[in-house]
N, C-alpha and C positions, 0 to 999 in steps of 0.2 A: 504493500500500500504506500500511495505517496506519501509526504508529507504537508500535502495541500489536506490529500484525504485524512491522514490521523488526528489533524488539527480540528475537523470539522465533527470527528466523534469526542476527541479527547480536547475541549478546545481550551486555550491556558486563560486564566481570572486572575483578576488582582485579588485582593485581599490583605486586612491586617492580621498578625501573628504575632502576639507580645508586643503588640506596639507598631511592629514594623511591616511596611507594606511590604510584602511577598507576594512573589507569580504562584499563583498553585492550579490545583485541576481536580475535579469534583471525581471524591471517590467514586462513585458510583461510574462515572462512564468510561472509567481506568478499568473497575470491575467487569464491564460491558465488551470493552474493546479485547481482553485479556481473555474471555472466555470461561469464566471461572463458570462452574456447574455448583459450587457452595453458592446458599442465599445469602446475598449481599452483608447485611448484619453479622450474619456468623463469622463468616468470611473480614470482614474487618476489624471486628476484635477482636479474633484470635489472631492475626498478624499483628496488632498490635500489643497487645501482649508479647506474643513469641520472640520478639524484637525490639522492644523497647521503646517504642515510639512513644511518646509525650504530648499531651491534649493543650494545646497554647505554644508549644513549643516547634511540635512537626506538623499542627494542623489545626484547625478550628471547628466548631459545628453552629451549624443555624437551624433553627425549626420551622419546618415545608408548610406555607399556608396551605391550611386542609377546608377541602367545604364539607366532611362531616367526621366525624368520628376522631380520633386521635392522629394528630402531627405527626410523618415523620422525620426525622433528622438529618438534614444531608451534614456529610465531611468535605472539607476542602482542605486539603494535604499541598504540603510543600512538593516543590519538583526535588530534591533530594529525598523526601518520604517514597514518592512517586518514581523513583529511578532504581529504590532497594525492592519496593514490592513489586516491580515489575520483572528485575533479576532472579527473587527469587521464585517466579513461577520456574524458569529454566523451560520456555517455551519458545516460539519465534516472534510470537505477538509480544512477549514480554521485552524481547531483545530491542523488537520494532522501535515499541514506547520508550525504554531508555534510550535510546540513540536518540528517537526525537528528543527528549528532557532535555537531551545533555546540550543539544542545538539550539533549543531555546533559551537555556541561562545563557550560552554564547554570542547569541544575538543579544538579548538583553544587557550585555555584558561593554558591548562594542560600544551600541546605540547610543546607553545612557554614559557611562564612565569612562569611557576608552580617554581619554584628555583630562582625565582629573584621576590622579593616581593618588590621594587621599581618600575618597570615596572608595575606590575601589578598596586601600586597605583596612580600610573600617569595615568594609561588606567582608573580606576574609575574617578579618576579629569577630564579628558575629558570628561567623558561622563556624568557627575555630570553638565559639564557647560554648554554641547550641551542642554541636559535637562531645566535648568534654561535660555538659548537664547531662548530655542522654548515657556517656558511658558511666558517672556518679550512681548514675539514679538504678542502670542495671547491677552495678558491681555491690550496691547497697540492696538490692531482691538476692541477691548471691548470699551474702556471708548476716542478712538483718541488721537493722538498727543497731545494734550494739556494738557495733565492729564498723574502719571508717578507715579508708588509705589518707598517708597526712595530706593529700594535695588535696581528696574531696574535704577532710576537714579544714584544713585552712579556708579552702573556698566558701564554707559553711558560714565560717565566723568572719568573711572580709579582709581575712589574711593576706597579703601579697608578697611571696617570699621566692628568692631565686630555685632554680632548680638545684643546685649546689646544697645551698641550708634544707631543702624539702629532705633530698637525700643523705645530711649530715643526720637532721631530725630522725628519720629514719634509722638510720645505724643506731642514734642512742636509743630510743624505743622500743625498737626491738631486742636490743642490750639487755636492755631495762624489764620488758615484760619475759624475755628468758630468768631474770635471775630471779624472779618473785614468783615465777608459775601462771602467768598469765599465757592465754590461749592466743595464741599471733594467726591470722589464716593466710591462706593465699588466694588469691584474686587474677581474673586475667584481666589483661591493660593492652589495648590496639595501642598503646603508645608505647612501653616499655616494654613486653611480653606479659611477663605477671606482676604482682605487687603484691605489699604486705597491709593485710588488715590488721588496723589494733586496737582493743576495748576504745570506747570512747570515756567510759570513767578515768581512764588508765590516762588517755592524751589529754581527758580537761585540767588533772591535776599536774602534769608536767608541764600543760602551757601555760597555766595559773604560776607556778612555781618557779618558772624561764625566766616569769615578766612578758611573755607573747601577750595572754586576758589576763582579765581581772576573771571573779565569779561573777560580777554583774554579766560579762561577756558571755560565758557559758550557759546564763539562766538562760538568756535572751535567745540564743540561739535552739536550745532544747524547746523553749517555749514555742 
C-alpha cells in the first residue's frame, strides 16, 4: 500500500500529551489497518500492559459522543507508541505502518525545526525523558515499590546528579546493604544492561544522612 493510501486509513492528528502537542494516530484505525482479529479493547490493554506504555505519557483518551447508551473511549497514541505496536505484531502491515511513522516524525522533523537546532534539542530531551519514565515505571512493576535503582530514585526526589556520583552512590549502597543483610535485586536497564535495586528505606536514610534530603524531602516524595 502506498503511503498516500496508509495515510488515508491511518491518518496522523495533532494532539496534547503532558502538555505537549504530539502527532499521534487513533488506536483504533492502527488496530484496523494491522489486522488484529482481538476486539479492539482487549487488544489495547493488554499491549499496554505487556509493554509499559503510560496513559498521558504514550497517549491520551477522549470519550466518543454517543446518541444512546454508554460512551466509548477512543486512544490517541504517540507515533513512537505507534511504531512499537506495530513491530511487534511481526507482520507486513505492521512493518508497512512503522516505516510510515518513522517518515512522518521525519517530515515533521525537516518542516518545523530543520533551522533551529535548539528546538530540535529540546524535542530529543523530551523524548530522552519520556523514554527513561517508561523504563522507571516498568523496572519498579519488576522488583515493587520497595526497591528503587539510585537514578529512578534520585529522579523521584528532583535529584540531578552526574553519572559518575549515580555510580559512586551505587558502589556505597550496595556496600552498604551487603554488610547489614539487606536484599539488593537486579533489574534490567536498555541503558546499562542490568542495575541494582535497593530498599528504599535503606536509600532514604543514606541520602538523609549524605546531606542529599532532608526527611521533609523523603515524606514528600512517599506522599
Amino acid at each position: 500500500m502506498s503511503e498516500q493510501n496508509i495515510s488515508s486509513v491511518i491518518p496522523i492528528k495533532g494532539n496534547q500529551i503532558d502538555g505537549e502537542a504530539t502527532q499521534t494516530v487513533d488506536a483504533r484505525d492502527l488496530h484496523t489497518f494491522l489486522n488484529i482479529d482481538t476486539p479492539f479493547k482487549d487488544w489495547f490493554h493488554r499491549r499496554v500492559k505487556k509493554y509499559g506504555f503510560i496513559k498521558d505519557l504514550d497517549f491520551c483518551s477522549n470519550l466518543r459522543e454517543s446518541s444512546g447508551g454508554r460512551p466509548s473511549v477512543d486512544y490517541f497514541i504517540s507515533l513512537d507508541m505507534a511504531k512499537e505496536l506495530a513491530m511487534v505484531e511481526s507482520n507486513d502491515q505492521g512493518r508497512e505502518a512503522r516505516r510510515y511513522f518513522i517518515e512522518c516524525e521525519r517530515r515533521a522533523k525537516q518542516i518545523d525545526h530543520h533551522d533551529d537546532p535548539i528546538i530540535v534539542m529540546r524535542i530529543n530531551q523530551i523524548e530522552m525523558e519520556k523514554r527513561v519514565t517508561r523504563l522507571e515505571v516498568n523496572q519498579a512493576r519488576m522488583v515493587g515499590p520497595e526497591h528503587m535503582s539510585v537514578l529512578a530514585y534520585c529522579n523521584t526526589h528532583g535529584l540531578r546528579l552526574t553519572g559518575q556520583e549515580i555510580q559512586s552512590i551505587g558502589i556505597r549502597l550496595s556496600s552498604y546493604c551487603k554488610n547489614h543483610g539487606y536484599e539488593r535485586k537486579q533489574i534490567p536497564d536498555n541503558r546499562f544492561g542490568t542495575v541494582r535495586a535497593y530498599p528504599v528505606e535503606v536509600m532514604n536514610e543514606w541520602f538523609i544522612e549524605n546531606h542529599y534530603l532532608n526527611e521533609i524531602d523523603t515524606k514528600k516524595a512517599s506522599g
